[in-house]
C-alpha positions, -999 to +999 in steps of 0.1 A: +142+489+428+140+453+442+123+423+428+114+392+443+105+365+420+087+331+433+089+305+411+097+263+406+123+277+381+146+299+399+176+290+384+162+297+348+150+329+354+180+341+372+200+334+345+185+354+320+176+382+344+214+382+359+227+390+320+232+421+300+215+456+309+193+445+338+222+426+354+249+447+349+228+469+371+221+449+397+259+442+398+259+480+400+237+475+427+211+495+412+188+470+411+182+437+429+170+407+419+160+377+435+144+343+428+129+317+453+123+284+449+087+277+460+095+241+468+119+257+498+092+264+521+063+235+519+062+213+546+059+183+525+083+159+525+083+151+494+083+186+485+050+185+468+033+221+457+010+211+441-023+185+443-054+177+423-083+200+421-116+200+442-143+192+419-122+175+396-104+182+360-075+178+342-038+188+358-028+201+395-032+233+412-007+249+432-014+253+469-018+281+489+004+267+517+043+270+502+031+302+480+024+322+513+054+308+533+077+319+506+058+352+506+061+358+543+099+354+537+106+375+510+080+401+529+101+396+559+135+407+545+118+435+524+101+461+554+103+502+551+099+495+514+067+504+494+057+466+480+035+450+457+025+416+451+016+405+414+007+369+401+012+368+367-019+355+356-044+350+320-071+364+337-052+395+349-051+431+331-030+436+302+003+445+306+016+475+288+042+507+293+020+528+310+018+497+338+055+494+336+055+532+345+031+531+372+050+503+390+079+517+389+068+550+398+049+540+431+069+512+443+105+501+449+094+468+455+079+444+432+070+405+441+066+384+410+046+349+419+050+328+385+019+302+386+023+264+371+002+235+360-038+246+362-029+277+385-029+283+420-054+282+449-076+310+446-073+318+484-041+327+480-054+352+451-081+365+478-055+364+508-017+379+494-025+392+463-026+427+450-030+425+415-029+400+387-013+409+351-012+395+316+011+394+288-019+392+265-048+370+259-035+336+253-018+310+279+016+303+288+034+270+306+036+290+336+045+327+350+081+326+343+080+345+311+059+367+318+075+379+354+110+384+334+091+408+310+078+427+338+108+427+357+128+439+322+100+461+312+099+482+349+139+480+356+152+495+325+130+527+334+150+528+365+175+562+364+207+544+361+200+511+344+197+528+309+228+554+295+202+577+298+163+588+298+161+590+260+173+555+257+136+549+269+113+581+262+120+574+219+104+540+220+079+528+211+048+525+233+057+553+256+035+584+247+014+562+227+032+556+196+054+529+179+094+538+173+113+551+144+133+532+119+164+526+134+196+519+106+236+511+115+262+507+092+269+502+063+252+530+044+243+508+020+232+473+023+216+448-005+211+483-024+191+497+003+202+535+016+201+552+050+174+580+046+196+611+036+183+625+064+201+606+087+235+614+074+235+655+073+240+660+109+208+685+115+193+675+144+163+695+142+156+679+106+165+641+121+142+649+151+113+658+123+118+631+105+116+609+137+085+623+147+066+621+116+077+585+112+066+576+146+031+591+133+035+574+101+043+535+114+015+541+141-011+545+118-002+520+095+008+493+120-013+499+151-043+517+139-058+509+173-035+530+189-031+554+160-073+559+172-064+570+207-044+597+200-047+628+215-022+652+202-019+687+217+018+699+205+009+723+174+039+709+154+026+672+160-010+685+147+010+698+114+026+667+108-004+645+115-018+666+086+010+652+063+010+621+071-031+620+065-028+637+035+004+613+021-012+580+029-042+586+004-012+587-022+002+558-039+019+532-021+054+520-035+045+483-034+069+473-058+110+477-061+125+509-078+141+500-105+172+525-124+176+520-162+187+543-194+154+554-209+146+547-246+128+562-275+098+546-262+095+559-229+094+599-246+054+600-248+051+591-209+084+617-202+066+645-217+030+634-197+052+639-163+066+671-178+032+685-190+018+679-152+055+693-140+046+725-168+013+730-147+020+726-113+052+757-115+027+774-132+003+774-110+028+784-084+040+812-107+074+798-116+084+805-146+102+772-155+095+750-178+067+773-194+077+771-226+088+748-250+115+734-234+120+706-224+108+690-256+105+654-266+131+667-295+159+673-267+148+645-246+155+622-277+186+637-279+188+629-244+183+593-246+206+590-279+236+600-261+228+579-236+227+603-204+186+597-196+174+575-173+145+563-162+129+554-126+101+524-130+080+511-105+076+474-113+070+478-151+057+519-148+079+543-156+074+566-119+104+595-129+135+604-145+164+622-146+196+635-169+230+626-155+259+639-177+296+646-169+297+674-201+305+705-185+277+732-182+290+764-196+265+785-173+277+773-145+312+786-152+292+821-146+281+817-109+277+847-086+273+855-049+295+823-043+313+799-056+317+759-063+339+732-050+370+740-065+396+711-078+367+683-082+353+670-109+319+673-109+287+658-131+255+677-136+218+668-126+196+682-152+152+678-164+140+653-133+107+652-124+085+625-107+047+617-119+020+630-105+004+599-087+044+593-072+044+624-052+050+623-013+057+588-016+096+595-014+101+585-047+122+619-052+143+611-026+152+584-039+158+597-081+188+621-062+203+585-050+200+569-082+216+597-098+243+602-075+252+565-085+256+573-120+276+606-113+299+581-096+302+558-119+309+585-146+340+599-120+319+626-106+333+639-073+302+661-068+268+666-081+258+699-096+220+714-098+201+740-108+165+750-097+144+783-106+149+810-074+115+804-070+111+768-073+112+762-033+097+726-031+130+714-052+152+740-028+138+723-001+143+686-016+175+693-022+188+712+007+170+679+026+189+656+007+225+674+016+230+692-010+243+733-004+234+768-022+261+777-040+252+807-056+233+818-085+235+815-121+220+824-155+203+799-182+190+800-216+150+796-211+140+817-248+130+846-234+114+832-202+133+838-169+166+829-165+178+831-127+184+801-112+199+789-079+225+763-078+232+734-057+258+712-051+266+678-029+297+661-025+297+624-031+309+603-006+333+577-021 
């Protein structure tokens, strides 16, 4: 790919076009990049390119004159190659990535004319031009910043300027939709975590979870956009679905909060249980059907100080039990085993409120309490779930934690099979 850049600036926009990606390319000589001084090729003496306009008004206009003398000269030193002229213009279509693709698809040869002042002699528009573009509606000094985004926008899709395709096909704008979150290290930062996600090493679940956000920032950012989509892939359909169905939920608008829950907080516990209560029964999982967990053992809870409570500004959202006693039960696992010669905490009665789910709220209990596992010496978190329960299998399993085997608790005649779980914490 070749550009050709006219312009009263040529040493300015040589400068930033001749650093980082785009020029270590053209050093590469996979591109090649040029800038001409406009001034070079009036026959002025006094190097004039510009004069005032007919009919009068405020400013200059550039004339046609040096604009096509520099253009026969770059067009001179550029035959056999497929070419197009551009002047960067207010008045021209919208520049966007499906232009960037078309340009670079059907030509290897690209020549920029960067206007000034009040613009140029429309005869020139008429004579040498083959299209005008825009960076948007508003007006700039002149064309320079817009030709370097062009020239950016159109180079870095040439093979061999980027480490490769992806680098370009996962951003945003190119089938329609804004980009992932991106994160680097560390994993935390000002008490912020890396989606869990990100750390397990499944691809196929990072690549879901990519998609979906793409879907998800779209429609919240660029609803314009977000309008025009036509999505055909069945999987994309599914998780349009979700992210319909999760945005009429509550928004977290507020910072989560992590505290030991009080006395206080019992009546609004057991409201979260009681919808909990319904929702496995409803599903047919016998967990939680009975009388347990009452707010007698969630007092207990809170007295020995291993409860803890999730609030949303001042609303308690969720909660969770944290405690590094050992659970006899678990000394009973079968079909597998645990992580021997670490101590370990267990995870026990969580549950998020009703208007909190799908907001990621869950996601974000499990990080809270594998703080306070930490902070209590826990080398790994244990859970247990009802074999049936799959949402919390899938939370879990999501979240990096492993099946570890199966094990037997005391549910008062209700069932007592469980599945167990367990996630080594990182230090």
């Amino acid at each position: 790919m070749r550009i050709d850049i006219m312009t009263l600036f040529p040493d300015t926009v040589g400068a930033v076009l001749h650093e980082s990606i785009i020029g270590r390319a053209a050093k590469k000589g996979i591109l090649e990049i040029n800038c001409h001084q406009i001034r070079d090729y009036t026959l002025n003496k006094q190097k004039q390119v510009d004069d005032y306009p007919y009919g009068g008004g405020f400013g200059c206009v550039m004339m046609a004159q040096p604009l096509k003398s520099c253009l026969e000269h770059v067009m001179s030193t550029a035959q056999g190659r497929r070419s197009r002229v551009i002047y960067m213009s207010p008045q021209g279509q919208p520049f966007t990535q499906e232009t960037a693709k078309r340009l670079k698809n059907d030509y290897d040869h690209l020549v920029l004319v960067c206007g000034h002042y009040e613009g140029v002699d429309e005869r020139f528009i008429e004579e040498c031009v083959d299209e005008e573009i825009s960076l948007g509606d508003f007006v700039l000094t002149g064309g320079e910043i817009a030709a370097m985004a062009v020239a950016d926008a159109v180079c870095r899709l040439v093979p061999g300027v980027l480490a490769d395709e992806q680098c370009y096909t996962g951003e945003s704008h190119w089938d329609g939709l804004l980009e992932y979150p991106q994160y680097t290290r560390p994993e935390v930062w000002e008490g912020r975590r890396v989606p869990e996600v990100l750390l397990n090493g499944d691809h196929s679940k990072v690549a879901h979870w990519r998609r979906k956000k793409q879907l998800e920032r779209t429609r919240a950012k660029r609803p314009d956009l977000f309008r025009k989509l036509a999505l055909t892939d069945p999987e994309d359909q599914k998780l349009l679905r979700e992210v319909e169905k999760e945005a009429g939920r509550k928004q977290l608008t507020e910072p989560i909060s992590c505290e030991k829950a009080t006395l206080e907080d019992i009546p609004r516990i057991m409201e979260i249980v009681d919808y909990a209560r319904q929702t496995l029964g409803r599903r047919r999982v016998d967990q939680w059907q009975g009388e347990y967990p009452s707010p007698e053992i969630f007092r207990q809870d809170v007295e020995r100080g291993e409860l803890y409570a999730l609030r949303h500004g001042a609303e308690l959202a969720a909660f969770f039990l944290v405690t590094d006693r050992p659970e006899p039960c678990y000394e009973e696992i079968t079909d597998g085993k645990w992580t021997p010669d670490l101590p370990y905490c267990v995870l026990h009665r969580c549950a998020v409120a009703k208007e909190y789910r799908g907001t990621g709220l869950a996601e974000q209990m499990l990080r809270f309490a594998e703080e306070t596992a930490r902070t209590l010496g826990g080398r790994t978190l244990r859970v247990d779930t009802h074999r049936k329960n799959k949402p919390m299998q899938q939370l879990l399993r999501n979240n990096g934690y492993r099946y570890r085997g199966n094990v037997l608790v005391d549910e008062n005649g209700h069932d007592p099979a469980r599945q167990a779980f367990e996630k080594i914490l990182k230090k």
